[in-house]
ZADO-1210 file (C-alpha; in nm, 4 decimals, padded with zeros to 6 digits):
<atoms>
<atom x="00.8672" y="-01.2200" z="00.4761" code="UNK" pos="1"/>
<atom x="00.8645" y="-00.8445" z="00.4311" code="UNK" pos="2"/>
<atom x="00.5630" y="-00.6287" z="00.2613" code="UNK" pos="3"/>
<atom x="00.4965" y="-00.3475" z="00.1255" code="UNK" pos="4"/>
<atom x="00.1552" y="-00.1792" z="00.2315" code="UNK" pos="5"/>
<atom x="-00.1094" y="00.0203" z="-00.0122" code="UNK" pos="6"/>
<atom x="-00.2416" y="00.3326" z="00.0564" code="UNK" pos="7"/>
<atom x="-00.5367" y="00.1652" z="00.1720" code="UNK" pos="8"/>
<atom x="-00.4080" y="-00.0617" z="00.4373" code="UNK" pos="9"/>
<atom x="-00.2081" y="00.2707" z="00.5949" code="UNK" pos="10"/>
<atom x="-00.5140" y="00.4691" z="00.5957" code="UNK" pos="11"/>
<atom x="-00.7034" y="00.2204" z="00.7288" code="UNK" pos="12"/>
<atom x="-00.5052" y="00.2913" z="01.0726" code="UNK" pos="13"/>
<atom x="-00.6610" y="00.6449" z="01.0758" code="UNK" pos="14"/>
<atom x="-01.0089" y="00.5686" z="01.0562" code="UNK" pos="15"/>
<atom x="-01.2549" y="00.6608" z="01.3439" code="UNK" pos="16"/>
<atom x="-01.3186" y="00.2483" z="01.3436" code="UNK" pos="17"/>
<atom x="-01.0507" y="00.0446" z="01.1510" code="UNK" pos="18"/>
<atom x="-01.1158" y="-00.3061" z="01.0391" code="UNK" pos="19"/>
<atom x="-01.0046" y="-00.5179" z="01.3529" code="UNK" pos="20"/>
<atom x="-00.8722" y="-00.8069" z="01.1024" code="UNK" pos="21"/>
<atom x="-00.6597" y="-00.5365" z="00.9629" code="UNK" pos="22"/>
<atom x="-00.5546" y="-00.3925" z="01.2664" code="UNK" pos="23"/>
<atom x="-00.4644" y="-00.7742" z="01.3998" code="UNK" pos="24"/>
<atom x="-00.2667" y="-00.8767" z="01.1106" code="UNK" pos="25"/>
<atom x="-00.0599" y="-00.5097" z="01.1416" code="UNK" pos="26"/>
<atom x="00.0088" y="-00.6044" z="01.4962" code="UNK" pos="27"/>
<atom x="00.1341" y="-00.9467" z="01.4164" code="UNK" pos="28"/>
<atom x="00.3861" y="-00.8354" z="01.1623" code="UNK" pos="29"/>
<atom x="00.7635" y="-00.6472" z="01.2987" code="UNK" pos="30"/>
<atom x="00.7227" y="-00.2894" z="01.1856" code="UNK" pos="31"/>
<atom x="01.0895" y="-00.3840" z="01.0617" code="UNK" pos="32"/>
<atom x="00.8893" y="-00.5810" z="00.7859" code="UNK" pos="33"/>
<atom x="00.6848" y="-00.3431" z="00.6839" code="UNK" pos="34"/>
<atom x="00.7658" y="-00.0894" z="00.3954" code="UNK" pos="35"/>
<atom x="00.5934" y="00.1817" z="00.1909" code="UNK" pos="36"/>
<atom x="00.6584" y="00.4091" z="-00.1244" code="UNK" pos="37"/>
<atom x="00.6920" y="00.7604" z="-00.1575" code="UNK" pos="38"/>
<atom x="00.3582" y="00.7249" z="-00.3458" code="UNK" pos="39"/>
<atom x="00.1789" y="00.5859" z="-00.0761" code="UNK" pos="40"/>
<atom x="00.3132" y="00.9155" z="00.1545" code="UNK" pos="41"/>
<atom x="00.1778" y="01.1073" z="-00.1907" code="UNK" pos="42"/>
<atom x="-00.1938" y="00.9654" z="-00.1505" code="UNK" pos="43"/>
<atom x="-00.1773" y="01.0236" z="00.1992" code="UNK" pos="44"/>
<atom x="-00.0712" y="01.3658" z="00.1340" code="UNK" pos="45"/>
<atom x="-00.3565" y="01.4607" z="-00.1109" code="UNK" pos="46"/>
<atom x="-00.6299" y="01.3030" z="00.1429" code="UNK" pos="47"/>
<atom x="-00.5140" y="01.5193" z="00.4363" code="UNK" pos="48"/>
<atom x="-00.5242" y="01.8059" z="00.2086" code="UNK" pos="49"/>
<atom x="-00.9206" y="01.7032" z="00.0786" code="UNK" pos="50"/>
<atom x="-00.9873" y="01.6804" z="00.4473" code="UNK" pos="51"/>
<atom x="-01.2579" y="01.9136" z="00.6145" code="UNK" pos="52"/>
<atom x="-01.0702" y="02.1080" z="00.8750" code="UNK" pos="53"/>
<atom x="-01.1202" y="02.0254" z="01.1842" code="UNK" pos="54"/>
<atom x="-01.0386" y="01.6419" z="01.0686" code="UNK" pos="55"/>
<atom x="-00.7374" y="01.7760" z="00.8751" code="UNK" pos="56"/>
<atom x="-00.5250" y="01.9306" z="01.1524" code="UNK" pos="57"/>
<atom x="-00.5721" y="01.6221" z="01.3476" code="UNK" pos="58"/>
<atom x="-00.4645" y="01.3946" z="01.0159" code="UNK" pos="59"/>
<atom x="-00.1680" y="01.6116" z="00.9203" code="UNK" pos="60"/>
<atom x="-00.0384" y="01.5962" z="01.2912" code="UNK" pos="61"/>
<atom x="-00.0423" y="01.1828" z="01.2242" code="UNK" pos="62"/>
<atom x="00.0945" y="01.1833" z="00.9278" code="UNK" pos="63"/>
<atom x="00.3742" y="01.4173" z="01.0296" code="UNK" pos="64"/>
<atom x="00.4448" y="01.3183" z="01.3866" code="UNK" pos="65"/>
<atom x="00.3435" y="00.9123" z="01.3707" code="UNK" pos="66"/>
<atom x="00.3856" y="00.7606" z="01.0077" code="UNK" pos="67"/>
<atom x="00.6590" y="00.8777" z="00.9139" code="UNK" pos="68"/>
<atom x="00.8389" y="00.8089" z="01.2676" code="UNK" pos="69"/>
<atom x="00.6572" y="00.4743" z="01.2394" code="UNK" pos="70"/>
<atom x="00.8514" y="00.4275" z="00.8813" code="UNK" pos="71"/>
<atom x="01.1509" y="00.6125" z="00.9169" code="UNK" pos="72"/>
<atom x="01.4275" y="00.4416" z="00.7001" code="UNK" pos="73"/>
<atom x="01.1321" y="00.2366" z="00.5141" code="UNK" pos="74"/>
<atom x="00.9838" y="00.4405" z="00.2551" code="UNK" pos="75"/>
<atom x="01.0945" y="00.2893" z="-00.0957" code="UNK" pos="76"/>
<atom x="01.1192" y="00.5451" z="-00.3842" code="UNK" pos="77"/>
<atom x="01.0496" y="00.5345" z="-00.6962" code="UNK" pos="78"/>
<atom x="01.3425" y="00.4240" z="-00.9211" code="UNK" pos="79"/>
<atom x="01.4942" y="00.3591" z="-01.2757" code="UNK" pos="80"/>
<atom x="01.4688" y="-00.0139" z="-01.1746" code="UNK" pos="81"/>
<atom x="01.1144" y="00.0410" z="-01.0169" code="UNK" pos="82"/>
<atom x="01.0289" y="00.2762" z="-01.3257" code="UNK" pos="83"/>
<atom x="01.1242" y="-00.0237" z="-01.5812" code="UNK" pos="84"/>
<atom x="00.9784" y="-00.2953" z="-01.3548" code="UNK" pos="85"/>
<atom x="00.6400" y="-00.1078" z="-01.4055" code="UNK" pos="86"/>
<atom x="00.6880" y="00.0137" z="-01.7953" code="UNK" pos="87"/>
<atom x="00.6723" y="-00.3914" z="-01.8062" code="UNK" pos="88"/>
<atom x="00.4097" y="-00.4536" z="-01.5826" code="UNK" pos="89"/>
<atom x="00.2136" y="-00.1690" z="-01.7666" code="UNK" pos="90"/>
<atom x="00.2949" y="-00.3457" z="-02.1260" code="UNK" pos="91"/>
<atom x="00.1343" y="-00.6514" z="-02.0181" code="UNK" pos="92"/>
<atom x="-00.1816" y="-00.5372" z="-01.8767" code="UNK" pos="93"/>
<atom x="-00.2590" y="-00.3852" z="-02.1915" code="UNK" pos="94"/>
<atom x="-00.1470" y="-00.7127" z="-02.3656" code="UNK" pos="95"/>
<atom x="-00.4326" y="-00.8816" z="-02.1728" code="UNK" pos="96"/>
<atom x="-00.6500" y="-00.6333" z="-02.1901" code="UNK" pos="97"/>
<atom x="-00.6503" y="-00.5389" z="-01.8207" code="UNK" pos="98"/>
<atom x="-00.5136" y="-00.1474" z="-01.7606" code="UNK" pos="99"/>
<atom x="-00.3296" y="-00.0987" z="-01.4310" code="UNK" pos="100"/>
<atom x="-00.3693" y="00.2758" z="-01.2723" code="UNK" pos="101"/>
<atom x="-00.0085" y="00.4289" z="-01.3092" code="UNK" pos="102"/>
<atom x="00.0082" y="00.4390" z="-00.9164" code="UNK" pos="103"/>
<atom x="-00.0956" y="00.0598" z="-00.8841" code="UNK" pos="104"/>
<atom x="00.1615" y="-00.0165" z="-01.1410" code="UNK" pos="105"/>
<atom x="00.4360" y="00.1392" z="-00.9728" code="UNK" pos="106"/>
<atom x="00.3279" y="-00.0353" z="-00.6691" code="UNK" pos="107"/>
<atom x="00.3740" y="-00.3343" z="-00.7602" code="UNK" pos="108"/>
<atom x="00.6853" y="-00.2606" z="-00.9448" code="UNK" pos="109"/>
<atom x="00.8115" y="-00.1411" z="-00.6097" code="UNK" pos="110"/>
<atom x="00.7051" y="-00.5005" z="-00.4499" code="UNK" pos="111"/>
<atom x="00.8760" y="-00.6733" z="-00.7452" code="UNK" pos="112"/>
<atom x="01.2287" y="-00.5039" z="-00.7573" code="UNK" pos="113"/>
<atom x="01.2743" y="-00.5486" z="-00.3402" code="UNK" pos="114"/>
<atom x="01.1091" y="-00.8843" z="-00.3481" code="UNK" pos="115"/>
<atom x="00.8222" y="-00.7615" z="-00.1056" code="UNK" pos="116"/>
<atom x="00.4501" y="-00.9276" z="-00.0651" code="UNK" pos="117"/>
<atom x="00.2082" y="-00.5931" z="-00.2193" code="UNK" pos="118"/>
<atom x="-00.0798" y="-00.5629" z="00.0745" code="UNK" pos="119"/>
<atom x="-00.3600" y="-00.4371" z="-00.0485" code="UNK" pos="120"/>
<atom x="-00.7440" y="-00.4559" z="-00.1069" code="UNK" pos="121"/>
<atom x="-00.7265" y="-00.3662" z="-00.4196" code="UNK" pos="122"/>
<atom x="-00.6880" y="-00.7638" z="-00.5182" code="UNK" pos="123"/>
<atom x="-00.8690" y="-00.7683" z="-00.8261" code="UNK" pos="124"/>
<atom x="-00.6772" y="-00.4953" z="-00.9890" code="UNK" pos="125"/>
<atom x="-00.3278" y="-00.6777" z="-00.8430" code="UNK" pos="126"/>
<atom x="-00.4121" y="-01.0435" z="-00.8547" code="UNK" pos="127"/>
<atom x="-00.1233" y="-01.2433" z="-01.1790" code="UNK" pos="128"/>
<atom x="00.0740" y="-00.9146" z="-01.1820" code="UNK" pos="129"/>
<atom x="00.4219" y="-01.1618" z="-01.0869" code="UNK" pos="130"/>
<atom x="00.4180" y="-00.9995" z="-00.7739" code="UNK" pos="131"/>
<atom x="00.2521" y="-01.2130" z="-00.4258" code="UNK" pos="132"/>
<atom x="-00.0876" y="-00.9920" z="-00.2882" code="UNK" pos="133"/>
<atom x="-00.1984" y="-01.0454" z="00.0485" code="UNK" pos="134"/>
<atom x="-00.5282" y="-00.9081" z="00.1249" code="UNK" pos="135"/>
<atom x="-00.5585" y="-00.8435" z="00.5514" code="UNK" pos="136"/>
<atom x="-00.9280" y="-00.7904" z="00.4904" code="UNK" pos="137"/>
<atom x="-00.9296" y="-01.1413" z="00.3530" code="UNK" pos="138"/>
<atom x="-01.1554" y="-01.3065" z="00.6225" code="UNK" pos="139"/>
<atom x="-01.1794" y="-01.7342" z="00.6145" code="UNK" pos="140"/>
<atom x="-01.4711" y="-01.8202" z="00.4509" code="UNK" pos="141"/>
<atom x="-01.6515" y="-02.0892" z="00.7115" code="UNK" pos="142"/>
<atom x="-01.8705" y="-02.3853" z="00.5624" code="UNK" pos="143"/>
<atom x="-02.0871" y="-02.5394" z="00.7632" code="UNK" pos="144"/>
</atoms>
C-alpha cells in the first residue's frame, strides 16, 4: 500500500513535540511508500516564510536539506489527469452540497490518479471523496 501524505501529517514531523501515534505510524511505513505533491512542498513553503525568524532559518534548513532528500523522486505534480480528476471531484462536492478547498481537491485527485491512500487529519473534509483516508491521529477508541 502506498500513500500520499497532507500537509499536515509532514509538518507534524517539525513540531517542537509531534504526536507520537503519528510519528509511530511514519516509522512503520518504507519511506519508498510514501509520496507527496508539489502542493504539499507549496504549504510548506508559505509556513516557513510566516515563520518568526529565529524559527524560520532553522525550518527552511529542514525543508531544504531533509524533506526534500527524504522525498527525492516522490513528489507527485500536479497534472492534466490530476487537474480533471479534481474538476470532478470539485463538481460533486457542490452536487452534495459539501465544497472542497481547491488544495484538498487536488489532493485527493493526486491520491486518485496514482491509486494512493490520502493521509490526512483533515477526515471530515476527505471522508466519500472515492479516494481511501487514513487518519494516523486516529487513536482506538477503548470500551470498558
Amino acid at each position: 500500500m502506498q500513500f500520499l501524505l497532507d500537509t499536515n501529517v509532514v509538518s507534524e514531523q517539525i513540531k517542537k513535540t509531534p504526536d507520537a501515534v503519528v510519528e509511530q505510524w511514519l516509522r512503520a511505513q518504507s519511506t519508498l511508500d510514501l509520496w507527496i505533491s508539489v502542493l504539499t512542498m507549496g504549504e510548506i513553503t508559505a509556513g516557513v516564510e510566516l515563520a518568526p525568524a529565529p524559527r524560520q532559518d532553522e525550518l527552511r534548513r529542514w525543508m531544504t536539506q531533509e524533506l526534500r532528500r527524504a522525498f527525492v523522486g516522490r513528489v507527485l505534480p500536479v497534472d492534466d489527469a490530476i487537474a480533471r480528476a479534481w474538476g470532478q471531484l470539485s463538481a460533486e462536492a457542490r452536487r452534495r452540497g459539501r465544497p472542497l478547498s481547491p488544495i484538498d481537491g487536488l489532493l485527493l485527485g493526486t491520491a486518485k490518479v496514482h491509486d494512493l491512500v490520502f493521509v490526512t487529519r483533515n477526515e471530515r473534509d476527505c471522508v466519500d471523496r472515492g479516494v481511501d483516508i487514513l487518519n494516523p491521529w486516529s487513536r482506538p477508541t477503548t470500551r470498558p
